[in-house]
C-alpha positions in Angstrom: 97.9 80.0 78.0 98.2 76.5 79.8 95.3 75.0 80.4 96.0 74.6 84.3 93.7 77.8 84.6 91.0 77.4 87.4 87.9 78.9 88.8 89.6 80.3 92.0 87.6 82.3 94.8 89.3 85.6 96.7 88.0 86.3 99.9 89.1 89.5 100.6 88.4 91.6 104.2 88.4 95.0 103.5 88.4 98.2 105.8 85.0 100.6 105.1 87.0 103.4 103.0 85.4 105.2 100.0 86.9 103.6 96.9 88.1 100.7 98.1 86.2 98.2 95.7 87.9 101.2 92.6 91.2 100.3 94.1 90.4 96.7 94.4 89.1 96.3 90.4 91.5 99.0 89.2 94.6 96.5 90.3 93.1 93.9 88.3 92.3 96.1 85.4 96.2 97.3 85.3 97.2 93.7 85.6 95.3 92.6 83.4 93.2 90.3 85.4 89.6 89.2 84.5 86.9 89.4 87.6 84.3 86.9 86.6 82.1 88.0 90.0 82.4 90.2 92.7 80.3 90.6 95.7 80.2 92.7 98.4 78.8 92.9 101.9 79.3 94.3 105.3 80.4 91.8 107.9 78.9 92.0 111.8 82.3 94.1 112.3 81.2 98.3 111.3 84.8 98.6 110.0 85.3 95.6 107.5 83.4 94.5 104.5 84.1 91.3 102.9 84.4 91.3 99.4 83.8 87.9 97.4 85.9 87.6 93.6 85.9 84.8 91.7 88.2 84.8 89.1 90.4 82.1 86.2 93.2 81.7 86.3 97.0 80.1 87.3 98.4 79.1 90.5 101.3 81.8 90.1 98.4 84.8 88.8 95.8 84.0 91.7 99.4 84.0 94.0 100.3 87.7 92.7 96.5 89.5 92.5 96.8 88.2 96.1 99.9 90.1 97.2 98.7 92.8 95.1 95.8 93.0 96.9 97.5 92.9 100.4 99.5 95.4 99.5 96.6 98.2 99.3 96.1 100.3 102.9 92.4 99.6 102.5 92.5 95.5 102.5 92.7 93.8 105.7 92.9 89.7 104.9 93.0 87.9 101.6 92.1 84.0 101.7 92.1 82.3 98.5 89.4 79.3 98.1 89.1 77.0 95.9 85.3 76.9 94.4 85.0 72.8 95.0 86.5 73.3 98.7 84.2 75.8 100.2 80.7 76.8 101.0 79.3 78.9 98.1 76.5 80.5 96.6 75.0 82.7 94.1 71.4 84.4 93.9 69.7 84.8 90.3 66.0 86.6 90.1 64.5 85.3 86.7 61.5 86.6 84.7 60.0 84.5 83.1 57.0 84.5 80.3 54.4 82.4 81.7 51.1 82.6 79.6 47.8 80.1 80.8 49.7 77.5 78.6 52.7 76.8 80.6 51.8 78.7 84.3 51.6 74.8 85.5 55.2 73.5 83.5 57.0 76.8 84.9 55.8 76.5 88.3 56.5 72.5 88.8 60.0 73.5 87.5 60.5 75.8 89.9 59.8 73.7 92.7 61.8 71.0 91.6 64.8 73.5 91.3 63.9 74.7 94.7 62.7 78.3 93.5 61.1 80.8 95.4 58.0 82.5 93.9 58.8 86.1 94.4 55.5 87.7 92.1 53.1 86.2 89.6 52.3 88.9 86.7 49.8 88.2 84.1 52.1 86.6 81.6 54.9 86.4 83.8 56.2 84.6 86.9 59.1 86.0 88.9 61.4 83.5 90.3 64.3 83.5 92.9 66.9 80.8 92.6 69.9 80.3 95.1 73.1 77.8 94.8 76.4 76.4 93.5 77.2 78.1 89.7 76.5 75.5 88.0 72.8 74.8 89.8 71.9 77.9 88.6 73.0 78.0 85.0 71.2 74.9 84.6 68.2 75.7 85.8 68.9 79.1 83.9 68.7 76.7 80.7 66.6 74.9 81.7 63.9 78.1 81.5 65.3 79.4 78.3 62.5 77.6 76.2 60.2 79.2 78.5 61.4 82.6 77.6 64.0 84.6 79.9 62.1 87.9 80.0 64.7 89.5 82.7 67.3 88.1 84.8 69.9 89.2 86.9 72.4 87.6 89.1 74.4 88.8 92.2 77.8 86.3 91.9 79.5 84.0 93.9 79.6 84.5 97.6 81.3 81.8 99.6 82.8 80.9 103.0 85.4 78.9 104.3 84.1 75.0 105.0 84.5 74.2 109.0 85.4 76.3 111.8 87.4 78.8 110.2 86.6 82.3 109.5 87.8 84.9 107.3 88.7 87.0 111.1 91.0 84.1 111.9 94.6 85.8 112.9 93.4 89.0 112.4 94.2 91.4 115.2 91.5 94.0 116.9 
């Protein structure tokens, strides 16, 4: 593999069927395509649903899963973003062990990552961090000595940067 491979972001508008997102992961399964995160919402349109995928690779790969993608019934729009060039953020909830020891060091971390406090246990404090990728893993590591009881994360959701939407040029 080249090393040209990039973290490349498919916004995808998709048309409320059953089984669209097992059509959608099943292409990249047969092409052999890694999703690194996938997201899905409804949009304020009842029909469509926008789906977020981040995924590596090559300018001629991210080119094909997108015409790949176009061509299934259920998939209305497919914009590909580039991770740097749009507005884009991921959610993480983190458990982490907080005894009387370190309450204090766990909390002032979390406010200087800009964490919510979502639920203070006895030995553990429940925290909810939003941003770019990268804000998050660090803060992720940055909570590892800590002790990462539970964590979960919901992926990459992103928009396009200015005026432009993802219902730009499409009709109805």
């Amino acid at each position: 593999m080249s090393d040209n491979r990039k973290l490349t972001v498919l916004s995808v508008l998709a048309y409320n069927n059953p089984a669209v997102l097992l059509r959608m992961t099943s292409l990249f399964y047969r092409r052999g395509f890694n999703i690194e995160t996938m997201v899905a919402c409804q949009t304020d349109r009842p029909s469509l649903s926008r789906i977020t995928v981040t995924m590596t690779g090559q300018s001629a790969e991210i080119k094909q899963v997108r015409r790949q993608l176009l061509k299934l019934e259920d998939i209305a729009k497919v914009d590909v973003l580039q991770i740097e060039d749009c507005a884009a953020s991921e959610l993480a909830l983190i458990k982490v062990s907080a005894n009387e020891s370190n309450r204090h060091q766990v909390l002032n971390a979390a406010q200087a990552y800009g964490c919510r406090v979502l639920d203070i246990g006895d030995s553990t404090i429940t925290l909810e961090m939003t941003g770019r990728d990268e804000e998050v893993n660090r803060f992720v590591r940055y909570m590892q000595p800590f002790g990462i009881v539970e964590m979960g994360c919901t992926g990459v959701t992103a928009l396009q940067r200015g005026d432009t939407t993802i219902f730009d040029g499409l009709e109805g």
